[in-house]
Each structure stands twice: as structure tokens, then as C-alpha cells.
C-alpha positions in Angstrom: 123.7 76.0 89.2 123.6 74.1 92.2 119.8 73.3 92.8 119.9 73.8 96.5 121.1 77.2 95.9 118.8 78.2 93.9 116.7 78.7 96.3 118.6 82.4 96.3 118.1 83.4 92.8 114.7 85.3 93.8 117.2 88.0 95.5 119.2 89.1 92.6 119.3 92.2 91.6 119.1 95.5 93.2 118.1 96.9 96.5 117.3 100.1 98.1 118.3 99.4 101.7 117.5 101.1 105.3 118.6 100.0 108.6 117.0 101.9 111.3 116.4 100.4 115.0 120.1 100.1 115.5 121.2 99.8 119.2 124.6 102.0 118.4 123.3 105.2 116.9 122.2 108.3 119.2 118.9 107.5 118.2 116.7 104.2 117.2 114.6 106.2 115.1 118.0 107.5 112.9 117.5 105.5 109.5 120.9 105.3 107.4 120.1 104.7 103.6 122.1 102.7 101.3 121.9 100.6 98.3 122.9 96.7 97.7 123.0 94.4 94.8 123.1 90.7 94.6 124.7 88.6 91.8 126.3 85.6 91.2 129.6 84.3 91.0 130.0 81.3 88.8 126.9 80.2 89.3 127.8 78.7 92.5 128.1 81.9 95.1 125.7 84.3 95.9 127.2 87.8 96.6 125.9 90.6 98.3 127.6 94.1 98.3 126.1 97.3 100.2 127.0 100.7 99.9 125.6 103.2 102.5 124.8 107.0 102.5 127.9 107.4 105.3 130.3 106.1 102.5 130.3 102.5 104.5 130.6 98.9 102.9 129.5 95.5 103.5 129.7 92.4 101.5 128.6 88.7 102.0 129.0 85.4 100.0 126.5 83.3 100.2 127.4 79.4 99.8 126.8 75.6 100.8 128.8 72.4 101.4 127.9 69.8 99.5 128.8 67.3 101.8 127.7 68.6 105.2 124.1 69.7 103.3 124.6 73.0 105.2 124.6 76.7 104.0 127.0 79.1 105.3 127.9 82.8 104.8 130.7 84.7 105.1 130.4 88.7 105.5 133.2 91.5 105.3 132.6 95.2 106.2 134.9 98.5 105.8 135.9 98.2 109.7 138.0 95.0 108.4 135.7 92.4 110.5 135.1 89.4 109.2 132.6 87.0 110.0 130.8 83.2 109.0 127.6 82.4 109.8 125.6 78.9 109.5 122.5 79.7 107.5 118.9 77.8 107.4 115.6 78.4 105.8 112.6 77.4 107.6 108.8 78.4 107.4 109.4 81.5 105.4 112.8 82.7 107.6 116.1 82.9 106.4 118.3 82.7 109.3 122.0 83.2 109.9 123.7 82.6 113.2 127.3 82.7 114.4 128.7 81.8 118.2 131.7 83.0 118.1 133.8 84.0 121.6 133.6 87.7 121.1 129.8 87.4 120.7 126.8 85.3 119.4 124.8 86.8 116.3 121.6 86.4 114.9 120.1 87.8 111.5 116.3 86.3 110.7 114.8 87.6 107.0 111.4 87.1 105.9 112.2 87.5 101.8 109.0 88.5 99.5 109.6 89.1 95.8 110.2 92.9 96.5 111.1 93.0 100.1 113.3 91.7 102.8 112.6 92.2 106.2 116.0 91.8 108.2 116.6 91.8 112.3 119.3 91.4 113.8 119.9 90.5 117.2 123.4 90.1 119.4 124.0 88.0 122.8 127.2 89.0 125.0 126.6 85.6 127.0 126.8 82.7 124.2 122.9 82.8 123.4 121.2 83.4 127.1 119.9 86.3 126.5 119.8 88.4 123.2 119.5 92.5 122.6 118.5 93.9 119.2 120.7 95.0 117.1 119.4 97.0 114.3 116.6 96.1 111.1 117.2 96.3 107.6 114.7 96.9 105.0 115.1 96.1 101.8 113.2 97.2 99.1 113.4 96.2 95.2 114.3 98.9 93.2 111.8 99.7 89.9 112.4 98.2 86.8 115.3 95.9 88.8 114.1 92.3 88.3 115.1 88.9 90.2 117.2 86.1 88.9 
């Protein structure tokens, strides 16, 4: 395995999930539960696939260019949107960002052995001013171990 993405095994394995907060629901104290797992793909991608109580999906792959040094992540959802993100680590934050023209995106986790603290944020003019989105929380499911 690629050393720098190693740095990911702590996350495999399987996660209770709850996004609450979320700007689009009637109300930001609704929480939708799901479930997600993380695995790898030859050793080389990191994929995450979600599965929510309202029968909606989500997946990402997690991966890195060699030769740009530079993480990036791709997600896919049951709405058939697709998105890449540019993804950094720095003092204990895990962040991925896209600017795309439709709009700009950010999702900053804090990662613990047994919990992921997700927010994500959205910008309708290209990263002046940005709105919360919604929060994950992910919690580590008993007896389901890291990589």
C-alpha cells in the first residue's frame, strides 16, 4: 500500500452514521440515520459506501496522484450527482473542497479512532461567503475494528 495513503487505514471498517443540522430538511434538529463502511480497493483506493434510513446512497473513493503529491476524492450519490474534491490533512482536519461553477463545497472532519466529526459547508458565490450545510456523525460500530 501506498504509504501516503495509509494515513486512511484508521477509517476502515464500519460506521453508524447521523447527519442532523442539514439546511434542506423542515427542521435542523431532524437527524436521518444510516450506516457506512469503508474498505479498500486494491490496496490503493479508499471507498466509502453509505446507506441511509430513507433508502438513500452515497459512495466516495478516496485517492492520490503520485505525481502532483495531492489527494483527491471523488463522491456519487442516488440523485446521479457526481463530484471531485481536492483533499488535505492538517492539524487534526481532514478537509475536502471543490469550486466548481454550480457551487463551492466544503467538508472538514476531525477523525478519532471511533468517531468522525463531519461539517459541511456550501458557498453560492465561489467561496465569499459560506452557509452550513449539514454534520455527520460517525460513530464506530462494536466489535467493528480499524484497518
Amino acid at each position: 500500500m501506498n504509504a501516503a495513503m495509509q494515513r486512511l487505514d484508521g477509517l476502515v471498517g464500519e460506521w453508524s452514521v447521523t447527519m442532523t443540522h442539514a439546511w434542506f430538511l423542515d427542521s435542523l434538529d431532524t437527524e436521518i440515520k444510516g450506516s457506512a463502511t469503508f474498505e479498500w480497493l486494491a490496496d490503493a483506493f479508499l471507498v466509502m459506501q453509505s446507506h441511509w434510513e430513507d433508502d438513500s446512497t452515497q459512495a466516495f473513493v478516496f485517492g492520490r496522484s503520485d505525481a502532483r503529491d495531492e489527494y483527491v476524492a471523488f463522491s456519487h450519490d442516488d440523485r446521479g450527482v457526481y463530484r471531485v474534491f481536492a483533499m488535505t490533512f492538517r492539524e487534526g482536519e481532514w478537509t475536502l473542497l471543490r469550486e466548481d461553477p454550480d457551487f463551492h463545497q466544503r467538508i472538514v472532519m476531525r477523525v478519532q479512532p471511533d468517531r468522525i466529526d463531519l461539517r459541511a459547508d456550501a458557498s453560492d458565490d465561489t467561496g465569499k461567503t459560506w452557509r452550513k450545510d449539514l454534520d455527520y456523525i460517525f460513530e464506530r460500530r462494536a466489535g467493528a475494528k480499524g484497518g
